[in-house]
C-alpha positions as CSV (number, residue, x, y, z in Angstrom):
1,X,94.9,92.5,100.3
2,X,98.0,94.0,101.4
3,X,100.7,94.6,98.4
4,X,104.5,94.7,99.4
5,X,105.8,94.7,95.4
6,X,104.6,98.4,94.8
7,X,102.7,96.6,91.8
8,X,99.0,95.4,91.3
9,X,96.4,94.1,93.0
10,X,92.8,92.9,93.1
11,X,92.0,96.7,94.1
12,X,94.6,98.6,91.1
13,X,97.6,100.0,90.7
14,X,99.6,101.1,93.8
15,X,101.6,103.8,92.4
16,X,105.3,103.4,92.2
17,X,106.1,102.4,95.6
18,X,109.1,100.6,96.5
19,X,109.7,97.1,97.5
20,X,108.8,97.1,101.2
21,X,106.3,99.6,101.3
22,X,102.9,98.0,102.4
23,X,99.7,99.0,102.1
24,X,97.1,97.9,104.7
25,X,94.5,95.7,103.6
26,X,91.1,98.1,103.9
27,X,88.9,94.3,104.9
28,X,91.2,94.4,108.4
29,X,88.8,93.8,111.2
30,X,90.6,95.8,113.6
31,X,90.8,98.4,111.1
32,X,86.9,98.3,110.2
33,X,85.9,98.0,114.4
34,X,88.3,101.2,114.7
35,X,86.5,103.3,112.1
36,X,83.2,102.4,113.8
37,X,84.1,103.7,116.7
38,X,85.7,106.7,115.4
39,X,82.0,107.2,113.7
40,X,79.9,106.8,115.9
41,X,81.8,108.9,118.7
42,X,82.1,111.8,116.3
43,X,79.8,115.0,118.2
44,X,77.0,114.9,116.2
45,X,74.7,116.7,115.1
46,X,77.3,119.7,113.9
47,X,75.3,122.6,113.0
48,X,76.4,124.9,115.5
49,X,80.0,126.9,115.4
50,X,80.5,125.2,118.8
51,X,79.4,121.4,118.1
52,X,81.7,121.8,114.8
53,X,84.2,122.7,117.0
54,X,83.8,119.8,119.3
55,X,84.1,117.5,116.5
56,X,87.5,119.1,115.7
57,X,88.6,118.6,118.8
58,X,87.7,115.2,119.2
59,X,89.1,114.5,115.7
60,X,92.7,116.2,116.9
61,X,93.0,113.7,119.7
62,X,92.4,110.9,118.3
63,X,94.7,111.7,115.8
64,X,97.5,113.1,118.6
65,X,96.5,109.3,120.3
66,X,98.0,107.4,116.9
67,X,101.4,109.9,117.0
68,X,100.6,112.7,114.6
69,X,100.7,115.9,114.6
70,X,97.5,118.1,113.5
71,X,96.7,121.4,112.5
72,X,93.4,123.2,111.1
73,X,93.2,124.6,107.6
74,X,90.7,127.8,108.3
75,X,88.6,128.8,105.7
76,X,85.5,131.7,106.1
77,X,83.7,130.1,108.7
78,X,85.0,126.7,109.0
79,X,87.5,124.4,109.3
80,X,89.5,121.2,108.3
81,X,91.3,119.0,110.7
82,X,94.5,117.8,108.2
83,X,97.2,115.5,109.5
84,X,100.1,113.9,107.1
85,X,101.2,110.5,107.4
86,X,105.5,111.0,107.6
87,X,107.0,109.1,104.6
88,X,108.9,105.6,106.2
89,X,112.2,105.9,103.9
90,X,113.7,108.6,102.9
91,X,113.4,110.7,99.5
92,X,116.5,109.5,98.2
93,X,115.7,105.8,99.4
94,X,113.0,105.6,97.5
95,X,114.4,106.7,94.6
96,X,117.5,104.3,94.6
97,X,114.9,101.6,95.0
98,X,113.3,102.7,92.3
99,X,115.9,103.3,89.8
100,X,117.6,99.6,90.9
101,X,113.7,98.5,90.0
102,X,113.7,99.9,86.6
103,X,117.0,99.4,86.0
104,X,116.3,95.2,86.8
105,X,113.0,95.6,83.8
């Protein structure tokens, strides 16, 4: 189910988002074929330094394919491939939305 209300639905709480501010509905078919493929075109297996490192890079295109920007968060002998997902309104938007919200209750 995708909420636009920043209230409830069948799955929780959304948080506090703003009016406008979707979340994408997890049972999306697109969505679900797009994760299988991302699966099962991971390198695997990835016990070696160099087949982890394969998976990184495969992980870092795919993500520069969509539009983001990643980097690797290093740590002894490994790494994580992190991207952020850029906010779609700005700070003080959001928070005039919200205080008109709370101000309507």
């Amino acid at each position: 189910m995708t909420t636009t209300d920043g209230g409830d639905n069948d799955d929780g709480p959304t948080g506090d988002a703003p009016p406008g501010c979707t979340r994408p509905s997890l049972d999306d078919a697109a969505l679900a074929t797009q994760l299988s493929t991302w699966l099962s075109d991971l390198p695997a297996p990835r016990a070696t330094i160099q087949q982890r490192g394969d998976a990184r890079t495969y992980l870092q295109a795919e993500l520069t394919a969509l539009g983001l920007s990643s980097q690797l968060h290093t740590y002894n002998n490994a790494a994580n491939v992190i991207a952020t997902l850029p906010a779609t309104m700005g700070r003080q938007e959001h928070h005039r939305r919200r205080a008109l919200r709370h101000h309507r209750e």
